[in-house]
Z-matrix of the N, CA and C atoms (Angstrom, degrees):
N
C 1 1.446
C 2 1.526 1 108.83
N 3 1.857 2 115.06 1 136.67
C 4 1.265 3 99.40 2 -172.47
C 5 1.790 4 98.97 3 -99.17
N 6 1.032 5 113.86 4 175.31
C 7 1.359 6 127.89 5 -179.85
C 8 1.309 7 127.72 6 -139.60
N 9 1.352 8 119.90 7 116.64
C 10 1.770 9 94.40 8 -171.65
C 11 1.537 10 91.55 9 -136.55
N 12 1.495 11 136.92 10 132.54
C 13 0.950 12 159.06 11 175.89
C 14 1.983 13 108.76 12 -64.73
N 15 1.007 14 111.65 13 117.34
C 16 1.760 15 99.43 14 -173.70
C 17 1.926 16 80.66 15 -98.16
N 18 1.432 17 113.56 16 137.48
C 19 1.516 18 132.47 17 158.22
C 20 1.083 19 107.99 18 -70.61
N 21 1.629 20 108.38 19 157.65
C 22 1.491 21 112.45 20 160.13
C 23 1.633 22 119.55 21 -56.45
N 24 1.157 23 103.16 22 148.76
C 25 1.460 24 121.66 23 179.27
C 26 1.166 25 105.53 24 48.98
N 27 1.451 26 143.16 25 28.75
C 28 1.223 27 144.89 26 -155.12
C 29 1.622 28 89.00 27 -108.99
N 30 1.785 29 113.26 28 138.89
C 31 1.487 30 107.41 29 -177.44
C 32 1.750 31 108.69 30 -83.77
N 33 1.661 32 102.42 31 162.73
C 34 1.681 33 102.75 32 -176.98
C 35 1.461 34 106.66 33 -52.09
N 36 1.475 35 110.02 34 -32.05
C 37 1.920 36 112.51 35 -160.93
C 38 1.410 37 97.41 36 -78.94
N 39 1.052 38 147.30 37 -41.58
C 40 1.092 39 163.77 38 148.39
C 41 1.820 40 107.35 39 -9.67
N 42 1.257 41 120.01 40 -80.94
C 43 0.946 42 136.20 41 -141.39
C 44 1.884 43 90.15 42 -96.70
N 45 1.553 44 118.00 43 -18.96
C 46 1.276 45 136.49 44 -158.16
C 47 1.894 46 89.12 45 -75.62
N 48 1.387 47 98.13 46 -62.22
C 49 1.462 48 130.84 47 169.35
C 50 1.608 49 107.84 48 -20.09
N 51 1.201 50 95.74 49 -81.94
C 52 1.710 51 115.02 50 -171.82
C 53 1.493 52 98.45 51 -38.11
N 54 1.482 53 121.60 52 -45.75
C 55 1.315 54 128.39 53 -157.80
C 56 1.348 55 105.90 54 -72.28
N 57 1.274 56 114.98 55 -59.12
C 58 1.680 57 123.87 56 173.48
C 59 1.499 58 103.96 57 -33.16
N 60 1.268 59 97.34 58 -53.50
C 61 2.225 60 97.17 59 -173.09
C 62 1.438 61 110.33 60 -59.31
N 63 1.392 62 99.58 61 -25.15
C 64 1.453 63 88.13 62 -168.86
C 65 1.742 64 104.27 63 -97.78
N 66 1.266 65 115.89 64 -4.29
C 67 1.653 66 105.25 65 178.23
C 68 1.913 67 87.25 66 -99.81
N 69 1.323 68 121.01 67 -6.09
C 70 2.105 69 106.05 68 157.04
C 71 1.248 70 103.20 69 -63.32
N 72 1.120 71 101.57 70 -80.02
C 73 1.624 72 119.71 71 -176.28
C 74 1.576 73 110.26 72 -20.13
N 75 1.395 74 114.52 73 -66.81
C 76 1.906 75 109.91 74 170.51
C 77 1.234 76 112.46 75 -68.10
N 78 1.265 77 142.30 76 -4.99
C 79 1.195 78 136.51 77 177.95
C 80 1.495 79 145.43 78 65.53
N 81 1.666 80 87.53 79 29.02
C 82 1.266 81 119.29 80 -143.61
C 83 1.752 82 76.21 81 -86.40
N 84 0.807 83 113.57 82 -77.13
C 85 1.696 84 109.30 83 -174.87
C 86 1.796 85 126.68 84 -10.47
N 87 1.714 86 100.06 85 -52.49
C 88 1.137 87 108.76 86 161.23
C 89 1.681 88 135.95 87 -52.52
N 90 1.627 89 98.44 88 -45.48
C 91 1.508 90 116.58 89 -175.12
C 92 2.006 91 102.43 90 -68.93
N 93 1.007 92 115.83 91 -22.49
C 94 1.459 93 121.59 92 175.99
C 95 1.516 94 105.66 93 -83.78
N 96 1.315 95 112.46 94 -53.11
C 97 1.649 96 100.07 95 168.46
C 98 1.213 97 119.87 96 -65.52
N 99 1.477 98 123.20 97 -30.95
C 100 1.788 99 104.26 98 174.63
C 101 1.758 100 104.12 99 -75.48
N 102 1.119 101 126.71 100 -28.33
C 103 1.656 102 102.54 101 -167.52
C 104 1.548 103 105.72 102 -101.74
N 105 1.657 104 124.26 103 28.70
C 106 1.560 105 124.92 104 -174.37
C 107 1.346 106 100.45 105 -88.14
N 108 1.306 107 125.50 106 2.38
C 109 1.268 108 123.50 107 165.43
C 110 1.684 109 116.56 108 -160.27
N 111 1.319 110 105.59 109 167.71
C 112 1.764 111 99.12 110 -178.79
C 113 0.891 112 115.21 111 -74.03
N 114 1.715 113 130.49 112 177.53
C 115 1.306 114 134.15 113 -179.95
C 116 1.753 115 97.81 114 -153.50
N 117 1.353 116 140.40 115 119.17
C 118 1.103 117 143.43 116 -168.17
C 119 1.929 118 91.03 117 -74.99
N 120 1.153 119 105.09 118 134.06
C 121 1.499 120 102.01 119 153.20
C 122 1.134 121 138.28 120 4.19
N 123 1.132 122 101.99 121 -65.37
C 124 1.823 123 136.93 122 -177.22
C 125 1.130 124 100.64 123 -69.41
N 126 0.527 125 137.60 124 -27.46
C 127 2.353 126 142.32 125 -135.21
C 128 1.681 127 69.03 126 -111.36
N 129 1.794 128 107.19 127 -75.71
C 130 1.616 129 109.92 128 -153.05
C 131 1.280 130 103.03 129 -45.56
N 132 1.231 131 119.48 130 -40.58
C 133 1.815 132 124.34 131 -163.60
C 134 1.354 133 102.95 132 -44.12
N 135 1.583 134 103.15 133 -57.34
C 136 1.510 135 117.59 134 -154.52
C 137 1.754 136 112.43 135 -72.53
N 138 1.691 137 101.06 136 -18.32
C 139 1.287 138 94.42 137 -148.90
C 140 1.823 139 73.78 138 -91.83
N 141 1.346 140 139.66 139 -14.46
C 142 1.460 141 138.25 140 177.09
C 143 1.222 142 82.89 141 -59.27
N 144 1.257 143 132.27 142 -74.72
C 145 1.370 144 135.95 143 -119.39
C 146 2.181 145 94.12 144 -73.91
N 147 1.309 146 104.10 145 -40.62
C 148 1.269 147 114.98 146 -174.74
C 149 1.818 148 102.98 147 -55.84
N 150 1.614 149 115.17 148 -43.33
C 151 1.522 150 108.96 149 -143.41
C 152 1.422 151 75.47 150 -90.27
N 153 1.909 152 125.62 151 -14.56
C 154 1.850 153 103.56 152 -162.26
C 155 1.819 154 94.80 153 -81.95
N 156 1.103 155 132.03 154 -26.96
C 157 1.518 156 163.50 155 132.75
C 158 1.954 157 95.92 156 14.24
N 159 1.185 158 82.08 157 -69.58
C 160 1.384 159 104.70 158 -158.31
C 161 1.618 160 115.47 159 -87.76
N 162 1.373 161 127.43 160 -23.08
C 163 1.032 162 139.60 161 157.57
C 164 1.518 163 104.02 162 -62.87
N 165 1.388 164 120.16 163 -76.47
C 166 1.582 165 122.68 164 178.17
C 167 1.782 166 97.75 165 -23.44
N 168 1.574 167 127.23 166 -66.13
C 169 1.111 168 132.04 167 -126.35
C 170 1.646 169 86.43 168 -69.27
N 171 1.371 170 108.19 169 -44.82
C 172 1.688 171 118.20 170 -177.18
C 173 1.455 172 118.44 171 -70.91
N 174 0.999 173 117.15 172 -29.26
C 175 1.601 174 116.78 173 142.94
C 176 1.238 175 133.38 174 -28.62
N 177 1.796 176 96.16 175 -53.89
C 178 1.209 177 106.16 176 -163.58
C 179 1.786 178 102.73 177 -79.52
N 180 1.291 179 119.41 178 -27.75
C 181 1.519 180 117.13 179 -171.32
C 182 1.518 181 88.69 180 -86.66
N 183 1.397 182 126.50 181 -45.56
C 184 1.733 183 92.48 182 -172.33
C 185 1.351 184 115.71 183 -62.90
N 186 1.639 185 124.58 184 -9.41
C 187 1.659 186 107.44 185 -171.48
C 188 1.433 187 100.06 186 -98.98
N 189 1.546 188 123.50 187 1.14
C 190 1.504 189 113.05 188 165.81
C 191 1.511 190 110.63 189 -77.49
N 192 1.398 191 113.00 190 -27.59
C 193 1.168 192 113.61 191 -155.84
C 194 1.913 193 109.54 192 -80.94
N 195 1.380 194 109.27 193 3.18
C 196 0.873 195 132.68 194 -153.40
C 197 1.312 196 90.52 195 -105.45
């Protein structure tokens, strides 16, 4: 659970702010978009196999670029 303390005289946007960073930061945003719907097994497998895919590939151009 996140928690964010609003200060005195501190504005709503302000304090609104802090909160957003801190539900990036836990990653809570993400974990709600992966489970807002199902994914058969298969689907999940593939869709690992695609994003590990794609990490390698960017790997591979930052260590040329190097």
């Amino acid at each position: 659970m996140i928690l964010v303390r609003v200060r005195d005289h501190e504005p709503f946007e302000k304090a609104m702010r802090r909160f957003r960073r801190k539900v990036e930061r836990e990653g809570i945003r993400k974990d709600i978009k992966k489970n807002s719907f199902y994914l058969k097994p298969g689907e999940k497998k593939r869709l690992k196999q695609r994003l590990a895919e794609k990490r390698r590939r960017k790997a591979m151009r930052r260590s040329r670029r190097r």
